[in-house]
C-alpha positions in Angstrom: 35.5 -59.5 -25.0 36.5 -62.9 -24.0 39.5 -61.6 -21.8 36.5 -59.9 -19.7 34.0 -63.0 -20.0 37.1 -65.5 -19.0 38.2 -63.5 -15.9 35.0 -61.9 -15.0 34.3 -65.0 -12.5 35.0 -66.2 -9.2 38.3 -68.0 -8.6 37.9 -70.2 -5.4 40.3 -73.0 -4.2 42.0 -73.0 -7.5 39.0 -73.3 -9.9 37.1 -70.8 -12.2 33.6 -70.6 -11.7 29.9 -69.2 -11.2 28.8 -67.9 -8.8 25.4 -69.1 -6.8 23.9 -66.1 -6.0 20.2 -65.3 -8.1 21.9 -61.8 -9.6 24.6 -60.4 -11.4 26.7 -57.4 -11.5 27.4 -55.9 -15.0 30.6 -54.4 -16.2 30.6 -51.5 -18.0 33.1 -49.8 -20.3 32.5 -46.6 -18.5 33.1 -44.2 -21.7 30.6 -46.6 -24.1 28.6 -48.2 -22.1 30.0 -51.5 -23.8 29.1 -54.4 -21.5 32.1 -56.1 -20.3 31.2 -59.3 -18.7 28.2 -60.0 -16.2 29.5 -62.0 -13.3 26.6 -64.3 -11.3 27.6 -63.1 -7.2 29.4 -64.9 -4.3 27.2 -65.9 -1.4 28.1 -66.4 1.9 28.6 -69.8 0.8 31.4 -68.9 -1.5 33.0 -66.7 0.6 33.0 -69.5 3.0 34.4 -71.3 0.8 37.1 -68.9 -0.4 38.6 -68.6 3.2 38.4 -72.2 3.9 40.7 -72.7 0.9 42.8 -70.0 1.8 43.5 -70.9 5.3 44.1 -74.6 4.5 46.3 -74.1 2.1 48.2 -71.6 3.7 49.7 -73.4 6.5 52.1 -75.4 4.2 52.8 -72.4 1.8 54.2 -70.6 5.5 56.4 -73.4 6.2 57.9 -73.0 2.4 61.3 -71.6 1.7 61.3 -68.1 1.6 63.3 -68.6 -1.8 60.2 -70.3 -3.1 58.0 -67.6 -2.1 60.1 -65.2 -3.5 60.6 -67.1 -7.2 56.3 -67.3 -7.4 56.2 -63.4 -6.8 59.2 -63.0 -9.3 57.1 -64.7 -12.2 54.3 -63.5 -11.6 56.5 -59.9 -11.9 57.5 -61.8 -15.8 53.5 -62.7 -16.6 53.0 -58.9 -15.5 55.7 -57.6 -17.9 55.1 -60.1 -21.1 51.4 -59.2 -20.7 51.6 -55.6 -20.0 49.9 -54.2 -23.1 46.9 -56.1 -22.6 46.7 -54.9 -19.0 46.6 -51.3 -20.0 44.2 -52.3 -22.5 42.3 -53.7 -20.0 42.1 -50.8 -17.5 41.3 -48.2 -20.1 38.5 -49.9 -21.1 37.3 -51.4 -17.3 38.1 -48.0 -15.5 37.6 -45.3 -18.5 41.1 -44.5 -17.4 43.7 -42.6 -20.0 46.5 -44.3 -21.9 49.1 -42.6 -19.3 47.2 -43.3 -16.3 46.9 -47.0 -17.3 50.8 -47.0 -18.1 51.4 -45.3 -15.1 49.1 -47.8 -13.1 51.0 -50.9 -14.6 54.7 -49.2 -13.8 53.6 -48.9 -10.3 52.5 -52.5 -10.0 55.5 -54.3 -11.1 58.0 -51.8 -9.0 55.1 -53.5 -5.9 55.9 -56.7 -7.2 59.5 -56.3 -7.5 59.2 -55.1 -3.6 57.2 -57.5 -2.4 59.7 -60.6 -3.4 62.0 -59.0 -1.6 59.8 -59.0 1.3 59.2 -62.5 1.4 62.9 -62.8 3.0 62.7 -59.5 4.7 61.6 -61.0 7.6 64.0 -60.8 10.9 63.7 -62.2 14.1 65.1 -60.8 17.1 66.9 -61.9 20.3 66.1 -59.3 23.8 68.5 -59.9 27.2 66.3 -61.4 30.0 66.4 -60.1 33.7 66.3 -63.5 34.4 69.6 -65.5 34.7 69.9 -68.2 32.0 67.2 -66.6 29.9 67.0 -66.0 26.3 64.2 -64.1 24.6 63.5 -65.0 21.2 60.7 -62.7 18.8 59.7 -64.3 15.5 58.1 -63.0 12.7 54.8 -65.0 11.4 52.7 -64.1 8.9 49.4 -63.8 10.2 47.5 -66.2 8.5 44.8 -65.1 5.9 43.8 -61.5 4.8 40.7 -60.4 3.2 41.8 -57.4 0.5 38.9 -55.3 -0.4 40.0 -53.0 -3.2 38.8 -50.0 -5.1 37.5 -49.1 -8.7 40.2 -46.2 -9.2 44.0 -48.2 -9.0 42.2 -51.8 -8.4 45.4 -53.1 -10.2 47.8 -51.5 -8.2 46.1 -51.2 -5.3 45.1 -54.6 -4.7 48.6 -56.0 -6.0 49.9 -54.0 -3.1 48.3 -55.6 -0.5 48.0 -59.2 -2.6 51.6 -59.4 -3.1 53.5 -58.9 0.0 50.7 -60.8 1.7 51.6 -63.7 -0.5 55.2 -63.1 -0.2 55.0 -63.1 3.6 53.7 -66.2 3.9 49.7 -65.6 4.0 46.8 -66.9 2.1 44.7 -64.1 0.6 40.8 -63.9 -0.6 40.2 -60.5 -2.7 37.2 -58.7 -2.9 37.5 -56.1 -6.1 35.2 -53.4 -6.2 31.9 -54.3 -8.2 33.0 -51.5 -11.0 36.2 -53.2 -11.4 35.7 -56.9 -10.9 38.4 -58.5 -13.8 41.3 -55.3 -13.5 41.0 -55.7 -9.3 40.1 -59.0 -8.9 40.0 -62.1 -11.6 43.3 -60.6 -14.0 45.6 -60.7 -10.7 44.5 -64.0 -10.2 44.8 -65.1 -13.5 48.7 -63.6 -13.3 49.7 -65.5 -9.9 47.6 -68.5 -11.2 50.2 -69.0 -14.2 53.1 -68.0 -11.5 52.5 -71.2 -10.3 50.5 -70.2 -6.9 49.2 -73.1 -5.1 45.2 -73.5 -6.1 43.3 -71.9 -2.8 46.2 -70.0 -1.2 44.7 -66.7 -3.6 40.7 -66.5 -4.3 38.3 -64.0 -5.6 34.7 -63.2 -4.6 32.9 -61.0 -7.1 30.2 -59.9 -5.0 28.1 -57.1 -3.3 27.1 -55.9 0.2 23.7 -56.5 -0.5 24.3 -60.2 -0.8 27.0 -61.1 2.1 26.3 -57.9 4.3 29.5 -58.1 6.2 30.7 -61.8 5.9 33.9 -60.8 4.1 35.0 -59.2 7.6 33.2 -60.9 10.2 34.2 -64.6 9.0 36.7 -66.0 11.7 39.6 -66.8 9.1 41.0 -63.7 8.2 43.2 -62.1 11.1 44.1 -58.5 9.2 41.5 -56.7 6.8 43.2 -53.9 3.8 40.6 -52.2 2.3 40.9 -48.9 0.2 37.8 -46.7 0.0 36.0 -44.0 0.9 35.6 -43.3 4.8 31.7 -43.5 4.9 32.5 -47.5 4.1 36.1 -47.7 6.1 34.6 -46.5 9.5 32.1 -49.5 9.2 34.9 -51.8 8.0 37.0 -50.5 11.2 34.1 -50.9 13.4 33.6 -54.4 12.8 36.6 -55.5 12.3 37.9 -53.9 15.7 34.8 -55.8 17.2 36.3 -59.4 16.2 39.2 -58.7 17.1 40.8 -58.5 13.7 43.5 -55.6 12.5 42.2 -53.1 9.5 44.6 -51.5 7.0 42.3 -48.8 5.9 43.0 -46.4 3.4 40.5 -43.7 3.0 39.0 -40.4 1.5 41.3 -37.7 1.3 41.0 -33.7 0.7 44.4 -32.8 0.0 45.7 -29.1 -0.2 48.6 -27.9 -3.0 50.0 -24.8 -1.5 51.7 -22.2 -3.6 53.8 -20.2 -1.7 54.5 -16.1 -2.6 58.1 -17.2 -3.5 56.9 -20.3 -5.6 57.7 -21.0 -9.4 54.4 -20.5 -10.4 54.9 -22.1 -13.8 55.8 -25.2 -11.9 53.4 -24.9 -9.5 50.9 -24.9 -12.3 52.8 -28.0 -14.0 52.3 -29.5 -10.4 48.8 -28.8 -9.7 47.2 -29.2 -13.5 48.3 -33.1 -12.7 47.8 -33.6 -9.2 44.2 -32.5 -9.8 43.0 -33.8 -13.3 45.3 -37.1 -13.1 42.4 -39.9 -13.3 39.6 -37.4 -13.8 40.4 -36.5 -10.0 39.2 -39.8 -8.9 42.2 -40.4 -6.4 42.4 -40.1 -3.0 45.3 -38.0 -3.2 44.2 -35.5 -5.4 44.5 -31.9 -4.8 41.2 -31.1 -4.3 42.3 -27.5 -2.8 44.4 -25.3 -4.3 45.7 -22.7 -2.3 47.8 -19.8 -3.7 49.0 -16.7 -1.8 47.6 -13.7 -2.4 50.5 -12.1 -3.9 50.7 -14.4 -7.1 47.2 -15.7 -7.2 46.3 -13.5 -10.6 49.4 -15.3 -12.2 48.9 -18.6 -11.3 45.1 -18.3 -12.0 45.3 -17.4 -15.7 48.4 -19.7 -16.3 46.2 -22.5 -14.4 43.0 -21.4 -16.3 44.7 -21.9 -19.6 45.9 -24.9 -18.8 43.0 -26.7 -18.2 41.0 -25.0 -20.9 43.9 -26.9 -22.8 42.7 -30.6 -21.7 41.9 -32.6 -24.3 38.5 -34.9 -22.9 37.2 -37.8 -24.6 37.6 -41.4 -25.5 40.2 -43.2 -23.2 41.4 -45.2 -26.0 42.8 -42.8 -27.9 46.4 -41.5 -26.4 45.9 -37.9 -27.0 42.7 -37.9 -24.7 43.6 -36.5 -21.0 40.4 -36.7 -19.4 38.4 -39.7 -20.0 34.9 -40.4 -18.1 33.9 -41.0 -14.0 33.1 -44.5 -13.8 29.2 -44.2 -14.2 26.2 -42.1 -14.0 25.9 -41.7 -10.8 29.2 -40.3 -10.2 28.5 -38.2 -13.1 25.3 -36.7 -11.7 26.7 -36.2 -8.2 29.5 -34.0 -9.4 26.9 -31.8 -11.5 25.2 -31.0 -8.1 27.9 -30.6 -6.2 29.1 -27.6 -8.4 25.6 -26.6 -8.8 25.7 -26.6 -5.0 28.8 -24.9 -5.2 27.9 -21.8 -7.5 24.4 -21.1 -5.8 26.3 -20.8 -2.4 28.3 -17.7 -4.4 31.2 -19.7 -6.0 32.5 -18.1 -9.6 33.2 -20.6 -12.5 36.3 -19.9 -13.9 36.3 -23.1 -15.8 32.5 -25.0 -16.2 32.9 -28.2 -17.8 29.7 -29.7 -19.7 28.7 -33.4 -18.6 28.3 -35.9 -22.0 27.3 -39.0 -20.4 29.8 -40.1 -17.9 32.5 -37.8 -19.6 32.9 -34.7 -16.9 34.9 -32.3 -18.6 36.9 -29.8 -16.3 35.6 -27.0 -14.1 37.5 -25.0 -12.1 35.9 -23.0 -9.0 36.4 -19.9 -7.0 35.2 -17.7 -4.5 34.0 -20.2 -2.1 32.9 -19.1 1.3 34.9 -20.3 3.9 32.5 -22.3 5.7 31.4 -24.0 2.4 30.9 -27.8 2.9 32.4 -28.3 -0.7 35.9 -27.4 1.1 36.4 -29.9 3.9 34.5 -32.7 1.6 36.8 -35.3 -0.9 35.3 -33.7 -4.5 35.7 -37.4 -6.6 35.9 -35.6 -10.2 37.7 -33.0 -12.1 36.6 -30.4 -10.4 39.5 -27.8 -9.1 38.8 -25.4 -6.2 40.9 -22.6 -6.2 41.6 -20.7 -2.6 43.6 -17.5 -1.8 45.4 -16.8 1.5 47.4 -14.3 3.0 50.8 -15.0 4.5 51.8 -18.9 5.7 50.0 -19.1 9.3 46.5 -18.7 6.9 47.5 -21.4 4.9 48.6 -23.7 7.0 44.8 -22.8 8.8 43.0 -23.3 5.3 45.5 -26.6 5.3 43.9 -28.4 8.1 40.9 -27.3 7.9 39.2 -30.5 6.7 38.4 -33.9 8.6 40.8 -35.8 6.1 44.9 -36.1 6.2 45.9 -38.0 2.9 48.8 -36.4 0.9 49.4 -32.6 0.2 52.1 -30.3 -1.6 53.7 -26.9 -0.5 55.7 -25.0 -3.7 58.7 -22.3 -2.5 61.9 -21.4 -3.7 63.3 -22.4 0.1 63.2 -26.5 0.4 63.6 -25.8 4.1 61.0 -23.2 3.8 58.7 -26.4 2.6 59.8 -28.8 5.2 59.6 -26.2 7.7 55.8 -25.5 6.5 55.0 -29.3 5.7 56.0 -30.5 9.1 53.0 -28.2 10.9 50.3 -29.9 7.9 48.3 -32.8 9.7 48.7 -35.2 6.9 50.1 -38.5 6.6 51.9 -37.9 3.5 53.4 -34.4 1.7 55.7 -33.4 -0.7 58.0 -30.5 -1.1 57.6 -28.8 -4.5 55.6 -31.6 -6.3 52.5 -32.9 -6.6 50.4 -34.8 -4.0 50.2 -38.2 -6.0 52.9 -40.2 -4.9 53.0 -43.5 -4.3 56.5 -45.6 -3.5 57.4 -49.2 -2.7 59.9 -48.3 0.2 58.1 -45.0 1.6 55.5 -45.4 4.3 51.7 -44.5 2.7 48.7 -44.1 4.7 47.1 -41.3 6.3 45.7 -39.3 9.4 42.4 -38.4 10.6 39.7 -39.8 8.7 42.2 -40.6 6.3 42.4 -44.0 7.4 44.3 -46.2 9.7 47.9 -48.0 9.8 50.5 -47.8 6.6 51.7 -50.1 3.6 54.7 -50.3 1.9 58.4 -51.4 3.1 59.0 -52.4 6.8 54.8 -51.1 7.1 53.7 -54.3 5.3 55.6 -55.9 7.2 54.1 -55.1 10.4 50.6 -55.0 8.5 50.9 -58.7 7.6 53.2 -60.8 10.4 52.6 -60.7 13.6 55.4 -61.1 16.4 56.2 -64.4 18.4 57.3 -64.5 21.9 59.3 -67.6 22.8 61.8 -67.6 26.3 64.0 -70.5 26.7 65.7 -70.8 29.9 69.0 -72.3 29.9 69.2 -73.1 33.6 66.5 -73.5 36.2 64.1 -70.6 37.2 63.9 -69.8 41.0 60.1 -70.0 41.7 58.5 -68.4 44.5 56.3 -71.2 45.1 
């Protein structure tokens, strides 16, 4: 396990290293319990240190060409492709995640990295007419300085890379926080990558570390000026609180409970195609799952014994082996809190169509229906592969059962009319939604973030632009101002 060992550490100012705290977090192989790597946690000290580095090193990588920026990004795309077995290798065993979902994962990185040195000459300023006579108004485009990325266990490749990247690219200096489940796929590996891309040592560091050692020092430390994280809502609406409180921005992507509506006119085969994936992909552990699965009354027995089959059909088991479509949650505790939560489910009168057995952190499928309306399990994000299946009658009940739910992540709406499905998609308060698809989605050019406790601001395209530069005002008058006194 030396690739764990050698990149399960922190990576400040350019050096590998332990870190100084008196505990350390264990990585698990979630499916074998295999341990990974145990990395020794940051202190405030280190994380200190880590922005120091970042923002003194960042003012010279600014003024760089753009053309430089962009070639560092464009290797570090080259490291990601020569080494792309061993990255899936590594996030099957790190996250429990399946063959395809760690292919998948990877694909989406590099088409990040393939956007984001672009970006770094994306950048256009702007000349505005003044009222004033002889004036010219000149906006500029600067990156902001340092961001602090805190990323999640689920896509900590991508997901990090997707804030990491165009950050670099843009001209900022960057200090990553991975999730503690995920500390070499989300945190030390991307390092490693931009490390051999030739990065300058301190514009990029890594703190491995926990809460319960920094409390909030990653986001109250004066350096950073924007904060990404990607996690649940409990922990964004903190983030956002503080953040807003120093006066910093927060990119936060958050929980979701997203709705796959099959319409009476639907192909229900399709639809089944379309909502087998959007709800098993990752064992359901994606924000933009389908966690609801709503199906008008007139083809519900259809599309329940099609969907039924289907997931009777999934293959669970070890992640490592490429016929395996469900692997395991990423620990116990996940594990156990999806047991209750169906058992939670059923006593409230919910009928088990599917009831998957729990083997140690494998989950296998279950599939739920009759739910009360008011049931909490509904308007909550279900983390797991656990499917809720949800009648209606007619579209104006749908689109009700739709919204009824704090979160706004992604969604889906099947019909044999496309403008039937924009018509219907345009009254769901959601950030994201697709027409006769599934509800993971995730595109270098497209706008992605969400509404409602869903999270704040967007990423991708011209959105990380304006989530990682701020704007510059600078006048210069040509003649002389009149002034009044």
């Amino acid at each position: 396990m030396s690739f764990f060992t050698d990149l399960g550490r922190q990576y400040i100012d350019g050096k590998w290293r332990t870190g100084s705290g008196s505990w350390d977090i264990i990585d698990f192989n979630p499916y074998n319990g295999e341990k990974l790597a145990a990395v020794t946690v940051a202190t405030r000290f280190e994380v200190d240190e880590a922005y120091r580095a970042a923002e003194r090193t960042q003012k010279s990588w600014a003024a760089q060409s753009p053309y430089l920026r962009r070639a560092v990004i464009e290797r570090a795309l080259r490291i990601t492709e020569e080494r792309q077995d061993e990255i899936v290798d590594a996030i099957i065993d790190e996250l429990g995640g399946t063959r395809l979902k760690a292919e998948y994962e990877v694909h989406l990185g590099k088409e990040f990295l393939r956007e984001a040195s672009e970006l770094a000459v994306r950048p256009e300023g702007r000349i505005f007419p003044s009222t004033t006579d002889g004036k010219e108004n000149r906006v500029y485009r600067l990156p902001v300085g340092v961001v602090g990325v805190i990323s999640p266990f689920n896509f900590p490749f991508l997901v990090t890379l997707k804030s990491v990247a165009p950050a670099l690219a843009l001209g900022n200096g960057v200090v990553i926080k991975p999730n503690q489940n995920t500390p070499v796929v989300g945190g030390g590996l991307i390092a490693k990558i931009f490390e051999e891309a030739g990065l300058p040592p301190g514009l990029l560091n890594v703190v491995v570390t926990d809460i319960a050692e920094i409390g909030d020092a990653l986001i109250e430390h004066p350096v950073p000026k924007v904060i990404s994280f990607a996690g649940s809502d409990r922990v964004g609406r903190h983030v956002g609180a503080v953040t807003a409180s120093h006066f910093k921005r927060a990119i936060l992507e958050l929980s979701g409970n997203s709705a796959l509506v099959v319409l009476e006119d639907a192909d229900v085969d399709y639809a089944v195609d379309a909502a087998v994936f959007s709800r098993y992909v990752y064992q359901g552990q994606v924000c933009m799952a389908a966690n609801r699965i709503l199906v008008d009354r007139a083809v519900l027995e259809e599309f329940t014994a099609k969907f039924v089959a289907r997931v009777k059909a999934l293959k669970a088991g070890d992640p490592r082996d490429p016929d395996t479509q469900i692997g395991p949650v990423i620990n116990a505790f996940q594990a156990d809190a999806l047991g209750a939560l169906v058992d939670d489910a059923l006593a409230e009168g919910a009928t088990a169509l599917v009831r998957g057995r729990t083997i140690g952190n494998l989950v296998e499928p279950t599939v739920l229906t009759g739910l009360p309306e008011d049931s909490p399990i509904l308007r909550q994000e279900i983390f797991g592969p656990v499917a809720l299946l949800v009648p209606f009658d007619g579209e104006d009940h749908a689109v009700r059962l739709a919204n009824d739910t704090p979160y706004g992540l992604s969604g889906a709406v099947h019909t044999a009319d496309v403008e039937r499905g924009v018509r219907f998609a345009r009254r769901i308060e959601t950030g994201m939604i697709h027409v006769n698809d599934g509800t993971v989605h995730d595109e270098p050019y497209v706008a992605f973030g969400g509404e409602k406790q869903s999270g704040l601001g967007r990423l991708n395209g011209d959105s990380t632009v304006d989530a990682f530069t701020t704007q510059k005002w600078i006048s210069v008058q040509h003649g002389r101002s009149r002034f009044p006194l």
